[in-house]
C-alpha positions in Angstrom: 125.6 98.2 91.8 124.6 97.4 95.5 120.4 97.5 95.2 118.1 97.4 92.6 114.9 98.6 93.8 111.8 96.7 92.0 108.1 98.1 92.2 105.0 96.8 90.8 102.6 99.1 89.9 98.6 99.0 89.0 96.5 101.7 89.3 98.3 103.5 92.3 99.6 106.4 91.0 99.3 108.6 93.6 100.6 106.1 96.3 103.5 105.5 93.7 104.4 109.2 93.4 104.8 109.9 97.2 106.8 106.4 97.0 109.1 107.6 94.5 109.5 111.3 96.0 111.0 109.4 99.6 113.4 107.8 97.0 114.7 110.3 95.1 114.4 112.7 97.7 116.4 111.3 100.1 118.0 108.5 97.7 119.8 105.4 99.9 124.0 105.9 99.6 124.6 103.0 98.5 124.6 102.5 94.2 121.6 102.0 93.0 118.9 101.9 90.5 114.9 102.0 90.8 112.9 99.9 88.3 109.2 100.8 87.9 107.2 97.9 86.6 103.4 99.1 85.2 100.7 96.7 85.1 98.6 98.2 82.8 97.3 100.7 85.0 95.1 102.7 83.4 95.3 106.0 85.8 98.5 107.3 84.3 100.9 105.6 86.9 103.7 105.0 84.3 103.3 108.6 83.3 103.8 109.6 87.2 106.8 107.6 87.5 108.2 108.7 84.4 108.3 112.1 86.0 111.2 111.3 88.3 115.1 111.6 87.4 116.3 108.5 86.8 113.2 106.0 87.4 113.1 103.2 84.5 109.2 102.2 83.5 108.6 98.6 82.1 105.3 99.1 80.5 104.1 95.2 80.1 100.4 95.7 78.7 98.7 94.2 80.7 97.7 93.0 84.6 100.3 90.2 85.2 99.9 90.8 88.8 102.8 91.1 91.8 104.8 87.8 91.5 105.2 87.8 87.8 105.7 91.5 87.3 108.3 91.6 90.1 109.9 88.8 88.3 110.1 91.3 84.8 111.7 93.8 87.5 114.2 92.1 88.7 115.1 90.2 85.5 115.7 93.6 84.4 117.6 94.9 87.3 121.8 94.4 87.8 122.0 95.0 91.7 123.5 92.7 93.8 120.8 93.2 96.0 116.9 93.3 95.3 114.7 95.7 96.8 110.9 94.3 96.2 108.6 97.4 97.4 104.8 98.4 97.3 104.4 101.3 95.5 102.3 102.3 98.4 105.7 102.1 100.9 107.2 105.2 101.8 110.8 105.1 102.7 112.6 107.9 105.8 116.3 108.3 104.7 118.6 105.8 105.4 116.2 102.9 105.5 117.7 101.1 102.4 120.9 101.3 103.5 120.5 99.7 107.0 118.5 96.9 104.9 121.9 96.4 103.3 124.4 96.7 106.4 122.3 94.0 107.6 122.8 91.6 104.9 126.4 92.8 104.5 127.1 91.6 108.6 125.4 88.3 108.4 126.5 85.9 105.7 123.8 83.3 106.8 120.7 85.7 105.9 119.5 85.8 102.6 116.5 87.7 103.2 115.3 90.9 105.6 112.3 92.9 106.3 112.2 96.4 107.8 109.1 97.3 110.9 106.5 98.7 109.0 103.8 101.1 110.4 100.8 103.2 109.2 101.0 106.4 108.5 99.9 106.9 112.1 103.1 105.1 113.4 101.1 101.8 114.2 103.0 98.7 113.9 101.8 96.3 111.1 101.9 92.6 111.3 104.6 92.2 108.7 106.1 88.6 109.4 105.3 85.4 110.9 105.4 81.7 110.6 104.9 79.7 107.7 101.2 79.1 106.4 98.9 76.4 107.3 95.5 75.3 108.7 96.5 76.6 112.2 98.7 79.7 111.5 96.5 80.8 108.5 93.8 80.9 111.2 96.1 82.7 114.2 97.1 85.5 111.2 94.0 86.1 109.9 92.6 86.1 113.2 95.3 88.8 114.3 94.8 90.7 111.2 90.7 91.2 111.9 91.6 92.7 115.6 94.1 94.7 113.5 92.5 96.5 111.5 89.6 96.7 114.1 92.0 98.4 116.4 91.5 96.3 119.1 93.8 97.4 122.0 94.8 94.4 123.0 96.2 93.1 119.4 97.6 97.0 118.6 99.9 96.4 122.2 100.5 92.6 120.7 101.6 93.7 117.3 103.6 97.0 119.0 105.4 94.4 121.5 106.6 91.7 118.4 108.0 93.9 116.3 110.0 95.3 118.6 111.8 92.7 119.0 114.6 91.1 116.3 113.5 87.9 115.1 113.7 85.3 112.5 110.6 84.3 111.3 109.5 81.8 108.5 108.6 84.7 106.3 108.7 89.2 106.1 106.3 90.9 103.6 106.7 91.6 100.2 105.4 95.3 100.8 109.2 96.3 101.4 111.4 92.4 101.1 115.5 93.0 100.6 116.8 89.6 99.0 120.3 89.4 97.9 120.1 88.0 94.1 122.2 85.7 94.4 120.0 83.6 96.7 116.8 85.2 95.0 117.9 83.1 91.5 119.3 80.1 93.1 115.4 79.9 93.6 113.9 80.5 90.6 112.6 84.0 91.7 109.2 84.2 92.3 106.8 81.7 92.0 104.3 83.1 88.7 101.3 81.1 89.8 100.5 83.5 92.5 98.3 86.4 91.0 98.8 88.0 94.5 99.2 87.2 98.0 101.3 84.0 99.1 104.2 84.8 96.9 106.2 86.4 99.5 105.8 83.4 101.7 106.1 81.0 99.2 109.3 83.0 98.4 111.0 83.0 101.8 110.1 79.2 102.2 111.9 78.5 99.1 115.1 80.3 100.4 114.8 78.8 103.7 114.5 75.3 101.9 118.3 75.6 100.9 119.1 76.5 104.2 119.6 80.3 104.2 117.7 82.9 107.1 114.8 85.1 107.2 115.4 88.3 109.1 113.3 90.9 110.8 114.7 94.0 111.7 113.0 96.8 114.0 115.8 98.8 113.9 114.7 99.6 110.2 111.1 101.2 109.8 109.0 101.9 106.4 105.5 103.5 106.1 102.9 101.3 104.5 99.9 102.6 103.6 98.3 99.1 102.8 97.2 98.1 99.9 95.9 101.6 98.2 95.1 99.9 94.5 93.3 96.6 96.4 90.9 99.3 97.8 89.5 100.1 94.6 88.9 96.3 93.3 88.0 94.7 96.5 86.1 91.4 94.7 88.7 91.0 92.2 91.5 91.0 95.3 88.8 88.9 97.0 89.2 86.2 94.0 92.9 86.8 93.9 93.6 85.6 97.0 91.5 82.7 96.9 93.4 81.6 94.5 96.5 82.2 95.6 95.6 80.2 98.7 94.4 77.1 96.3 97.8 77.1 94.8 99.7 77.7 98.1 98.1 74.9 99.7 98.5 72.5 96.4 102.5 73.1 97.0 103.0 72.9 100.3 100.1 71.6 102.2 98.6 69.1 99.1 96.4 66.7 101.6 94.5 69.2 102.7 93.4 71.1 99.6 90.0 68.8 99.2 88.9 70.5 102.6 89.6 73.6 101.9 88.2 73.5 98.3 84.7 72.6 100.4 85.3 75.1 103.1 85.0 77.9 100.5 82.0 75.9 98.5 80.2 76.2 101.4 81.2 79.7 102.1 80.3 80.8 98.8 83.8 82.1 98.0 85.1 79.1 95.3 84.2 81.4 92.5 
C-alpha cells in the first residue's frame, strides 16, 4: 500500500465530514487506506466518519491529544507512506498523489508539506525554521499580522510559499512522512499534548540526516483549527505546555527564563 492517511479527531465533526468527502470523493490513485482516529469527541465525530465507504474509526476513549493519537493511527496503518492530516484539511484531487511523486523523485527527503491556504485562497504560514527564543518570536510575530490581515505580512506569506524550499520544519495540518524514516524515529514524540510535535518531529528526522521539503506545487485548504475554537483556554494551556517540554529538549538552558516569562505574564497555569 503506497499511503496511509492518519487523522485525529476531537470534537470536529463537521470539519471532519467535508475532510472525508474531498477523500473519498476524489480518492488519491495511488493504494491507500484512511485511518480515523477519535479522541473522545463527544459531537458524534466517529459516527460522521463512520458514514464513509471504507474509512476505519479507532475509538480510544478518551482525549489523548494529536501526537499520541497520531501515533495509534499510524501504528495501525500498513502504508509505506504516512499521511498525517487535520481533520479540518480539505484535499482538491490529485494533491496526495503529487505528495508522493515527490518523495518517489528524491531519495534524500524524508518528509514534505503541501502550500496550504484558507478557504479564501490565502496563503498560510505553514513551515519555517526551527524553534527558539529568536524564531519563536519572528513566527509568532508573523502569525499576529496574519491573522490581522495586515497587507504587508499577507504579500510576505503569498511571496514564501511560492517558492520551493527546505525548511527546518512543514505543519502537521497535512505532513507526508515515509514510514520508514517516521519509525527510525520513534514516531511522535507523546509528551506533546499539542503544538510542537510536528517540529519536534521534523527535527528528529533531520537529526539523522534526511530533508524537509516544501512544495507549492501541491495546495490543501485549511480551515485552522475548527475544534481549538471551541476550547480556546484549554488550547491556551496546551500549548504552554507544549512549549515547556519543547524547550526542556532542545533548548534546556533557557527553560528557567521562560518558566518566569510566563509567571509574570500570568500564563504558567
Amino acid at each position: 500500500m503506497d499511503v496511509s492517511i492518519v487523522i485525529v479527531s476531537f470534537n470536529a465533526r463537521d470539519d471532519l465530514g467535508r475532510c472525508l468527502q474531498t477523500l473519498t470523493n476524489t480518492p488519491p490513485k495511488r493504494s491507500h487506506e484512511i485511518l480515523v482516529v477519535d479522541n473522545a469527541s463527544v459531537d458524534g465525530s466517529a459516527d460522521e466518519a463512520r458514514r464513509w465507504p471504507g474509512v476505519r474509526v479507532i475509538e480510544t476513549g478518551e482525549n489523548l491529544g494529536f501526537a499520541h493519537g497520531t501515533n495509534i493511527g499510524i501504528r495501525a496503518s500498513g502504508g509505506a507512506n504516512i499521511l498525517l492530516l487535520n481533520s479540518d484539511a480539505l484535499v482538491p484531487a490529485g494533491a496526495i498523489d503529487r505528495l508522493i511523486d515527490e518523495l518517489d523523485r528524491r531519495r534524500d527527503v524524508a518528509v514534505v508539506g503541501p502550500r496550504l491556504v484558507d478557504s479564501e485562497g490565502r496563503a498560510e504560514p505553514s513551515f519555517g525554521r526551527m524553534v527558539g527564543p529568536v524564531n519563536e518570536l519572528r513566527q509568532k510575530r508573523l502569525m499576529r499580522g496574519y491573522d490581522a490581515r495586515q497587507p504587508d505580512i499577507l504579500a510576505r506569506v503569498e511571496r514564501a510559499t511560492q517558492q520551493e524550499q527546505f525548511p527546518d520544519w512543514v505543519s502537521g495540518a497535512c505532513l507526508l512522512v515515509r514510514r520508514a524514516d517516521a519509525e527510525a524515529v520513534g514516531l511522535l514524540d507523546e509528551r506533546y499534548f499539542m503544538y510542537l510535535e510536528d517540529v519536534d518531529f521534523c527535527a528528529a528526522i533531520r537529526a539523522r540526516g534526511r530533508r524537509v521539503l516544501f512544495t507549492p506545487g501541491v495546495q490543501v485548504v485549511h480551515l485552522r483549527g475548527q475544534s481549538v475554537k471551541s476550547a480556546a483556554a484549554s488550547t491556551g494551556r496546551a500549548y504552554r505546555r507544549s512549549q515547556l517540554a519543547f524547550y526542556a529538549k532542545h533548548h534546556p538552558a533557557w527553560v528557567p527564563l521562560l518558566r518566569l516569562y510566563l509567571r509574570l505574564r500570568g500564563a504558567d497555569r
